[in-house]
C-alpha positions in Angstrom: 0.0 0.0 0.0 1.3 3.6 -0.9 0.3 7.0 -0.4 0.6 7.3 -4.1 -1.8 4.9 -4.8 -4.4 6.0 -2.3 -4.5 9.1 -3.8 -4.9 8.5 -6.8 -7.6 6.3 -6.1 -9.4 9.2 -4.3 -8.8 11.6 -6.9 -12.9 11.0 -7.0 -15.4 9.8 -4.4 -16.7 6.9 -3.3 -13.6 4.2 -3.6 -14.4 0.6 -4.2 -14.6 0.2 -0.5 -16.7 3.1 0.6 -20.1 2.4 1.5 -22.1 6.1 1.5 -23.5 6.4 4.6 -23.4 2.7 5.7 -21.3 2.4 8.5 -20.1 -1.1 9.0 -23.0 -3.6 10.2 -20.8 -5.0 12.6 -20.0 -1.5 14.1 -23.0 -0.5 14.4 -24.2 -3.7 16.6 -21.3 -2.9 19.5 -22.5 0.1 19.7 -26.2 -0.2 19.9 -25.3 -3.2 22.2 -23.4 -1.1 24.7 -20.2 -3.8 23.9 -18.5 -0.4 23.5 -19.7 2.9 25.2 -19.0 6.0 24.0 -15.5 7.2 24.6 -12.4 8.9 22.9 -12.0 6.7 19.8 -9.8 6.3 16.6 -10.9 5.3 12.8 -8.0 3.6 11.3 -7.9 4.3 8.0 -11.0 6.1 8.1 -11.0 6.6 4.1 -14.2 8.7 3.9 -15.4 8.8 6.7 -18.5 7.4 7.7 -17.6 4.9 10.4 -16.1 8.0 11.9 -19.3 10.1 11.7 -21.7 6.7 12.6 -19.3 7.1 16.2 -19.6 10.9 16.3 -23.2 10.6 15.9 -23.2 8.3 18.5 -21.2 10.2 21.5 -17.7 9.4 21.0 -15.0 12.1 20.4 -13.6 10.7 17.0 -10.3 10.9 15.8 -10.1 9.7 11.8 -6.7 9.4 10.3 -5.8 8.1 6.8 -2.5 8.1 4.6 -4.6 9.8 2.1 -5.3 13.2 2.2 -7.8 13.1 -0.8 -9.6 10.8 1.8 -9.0 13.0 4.8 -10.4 16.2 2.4 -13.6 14.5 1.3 -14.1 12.8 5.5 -14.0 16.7 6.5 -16.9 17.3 3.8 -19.1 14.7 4.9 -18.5 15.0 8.3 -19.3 18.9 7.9 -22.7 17.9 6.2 -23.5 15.8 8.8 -23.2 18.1 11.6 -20.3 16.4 13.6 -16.8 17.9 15.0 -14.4 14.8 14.0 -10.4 15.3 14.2 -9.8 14.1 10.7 -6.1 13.9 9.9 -3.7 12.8 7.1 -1.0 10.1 9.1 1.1 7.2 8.3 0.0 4.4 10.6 3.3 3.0 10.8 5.1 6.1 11.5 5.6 7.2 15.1 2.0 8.0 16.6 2.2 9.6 20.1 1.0 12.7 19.1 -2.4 11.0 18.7 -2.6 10.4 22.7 -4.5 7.5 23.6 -7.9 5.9 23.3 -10.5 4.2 24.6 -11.5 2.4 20.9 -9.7 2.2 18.1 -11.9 0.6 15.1 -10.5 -0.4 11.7 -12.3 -1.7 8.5 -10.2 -3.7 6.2 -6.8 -2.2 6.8 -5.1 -4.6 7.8 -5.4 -6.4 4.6 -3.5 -4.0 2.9 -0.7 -4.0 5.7 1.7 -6.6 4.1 3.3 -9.5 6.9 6.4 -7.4 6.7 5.2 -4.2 8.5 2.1 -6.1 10.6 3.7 -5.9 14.1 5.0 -2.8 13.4 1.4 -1.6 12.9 0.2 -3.7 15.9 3.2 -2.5 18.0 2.0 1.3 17.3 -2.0 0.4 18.3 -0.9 -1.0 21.3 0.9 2.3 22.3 -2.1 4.5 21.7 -5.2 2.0 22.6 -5.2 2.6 26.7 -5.4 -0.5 29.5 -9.0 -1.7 29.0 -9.6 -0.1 25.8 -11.0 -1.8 22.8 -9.8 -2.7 19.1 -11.8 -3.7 16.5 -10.7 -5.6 13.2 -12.0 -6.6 10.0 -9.9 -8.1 7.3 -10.0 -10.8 4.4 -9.4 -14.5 5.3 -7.5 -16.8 3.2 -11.0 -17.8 1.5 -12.3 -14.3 0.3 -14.2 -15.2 -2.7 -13.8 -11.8 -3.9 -10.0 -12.5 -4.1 -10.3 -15.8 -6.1 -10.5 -18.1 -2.7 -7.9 -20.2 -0.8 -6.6 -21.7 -3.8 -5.4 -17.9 -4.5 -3.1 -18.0 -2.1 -2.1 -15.3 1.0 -1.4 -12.9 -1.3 -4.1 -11.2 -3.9 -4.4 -7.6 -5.9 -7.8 -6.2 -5.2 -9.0 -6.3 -8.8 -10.5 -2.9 -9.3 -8.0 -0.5 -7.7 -4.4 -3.0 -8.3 -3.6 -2.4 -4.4 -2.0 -5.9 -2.9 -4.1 -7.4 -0.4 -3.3 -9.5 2.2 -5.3 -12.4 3.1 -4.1 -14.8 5.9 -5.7 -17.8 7.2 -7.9 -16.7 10.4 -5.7 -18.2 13.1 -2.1 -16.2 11.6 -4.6 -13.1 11.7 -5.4 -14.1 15.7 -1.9 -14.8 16.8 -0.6 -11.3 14.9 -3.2 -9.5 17.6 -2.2 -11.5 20.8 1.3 -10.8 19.7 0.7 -8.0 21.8 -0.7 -6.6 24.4 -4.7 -7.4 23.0 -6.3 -10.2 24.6 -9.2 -11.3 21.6 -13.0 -11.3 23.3 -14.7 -11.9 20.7 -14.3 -13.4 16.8 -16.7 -13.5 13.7 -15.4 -16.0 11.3 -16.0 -15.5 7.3 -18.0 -12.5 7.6 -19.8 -11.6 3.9 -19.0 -8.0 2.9 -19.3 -6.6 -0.5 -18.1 -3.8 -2.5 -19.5 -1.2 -4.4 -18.3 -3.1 -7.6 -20.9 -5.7 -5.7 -18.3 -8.1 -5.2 -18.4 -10.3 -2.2 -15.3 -10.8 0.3 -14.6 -13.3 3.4 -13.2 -11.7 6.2 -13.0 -12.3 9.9 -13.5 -9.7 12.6 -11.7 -9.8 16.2 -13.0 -7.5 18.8 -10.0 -7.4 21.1 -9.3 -5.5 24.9 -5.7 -4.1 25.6 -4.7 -5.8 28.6 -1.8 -4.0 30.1 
């Protein structure tokens, strides 16, 4: 994944990936279940920005940060139509985050398929700094079987067909260990979850709902 790419790809709204309006199902039943109250919380790779506004809308004092600014620009838009104060910034998850503070929830959407095996504890190692004791992370990313991707026979490693971006997609236990590699103890797991795309494609993913421990 490069900022070059991203922006590129958000040289015009509504990426493959962004639903309008639709914040994530599986967000939106935490939150209406009380599993997570409302708090400080961070959108990893917020792209446009509706989980964000979905958690704004909801009482929690939302940070959104993407690598893309073209993303960040059009999240400020959105968020300014829908009546919300979000912190939307422009940031390089694997560059040095403390000037983010820390977090009660951070949530992320299918970022971590695009983090390659290389750079993934880096990335967890920097969410474990900002994510306080007690806090929750949420997780959604492609499993090894995504249909979407051409299914296990595909291999780990894909290209999402519409935008060229390499996509990572592990079996569902590599993706578990990677999280309790640190300090994230998983609490709760939703194997091959269905999600398509706007191209109406349909993806396998799993989702780990995790709580920093120490």
């Amino acid at each position: 994944m490069s900022k070059e790419q991203l922006e590129k790809i958000y040289q015009k709204r509504h990426a493959v990936w962004t639903l309008k309006n639709t914040p994530s199902r599986e967000l939106r039943s935490i939150v209406s279940c009380e599993v997570v109250n409302p708090c400080r919380a961070i959108d990893l790779g917020c792209g446009e920005g509706y989980n964000s506004i979905y958690l704004a809308l909801n009482g929690f004092d939302v940070t959104g940060v993407d690598i893309s600014e073209n993303a960040i620009a059009y999240a400020k838009e959105n968020a300014g139509e829908h009546g919300v104060n979000i912190d939307f910034r422009s940031i390089d998850l694997l560059d040095n985050l403390d000037e983010l503070g820390k977090f009660g929830f951070g949530f992320e959407w299918a970022l971590l398929s695009q983090i390659m095996p290389e750079e993934r504890k880096r990335y967890m190692k920097n969410l474990a700094k900002i994510i306080k004791e007690d806090g929750f992370y949420f997780s959604y990313s492609f499993n090894i079987k995504s249909e979407g991707f051409g299914g296990s026979k595909k291999g780990k490693y894909r290209t999402e067909g519409a935008t060229g971006l390499p996509v990572y997609c592990p079996p569902t236990e590599e993706t578990r260990e990677l999280i309790e590699s640190t300090d994230f103890k998983i609490k709760m797991v939703g194997k091959d979850i269905k999600f398509r795309d706007n191209n109406g494609v349909i993806h396998n993913g799993n989702y780990f709902l995790s709580k920093r421990t120490r």
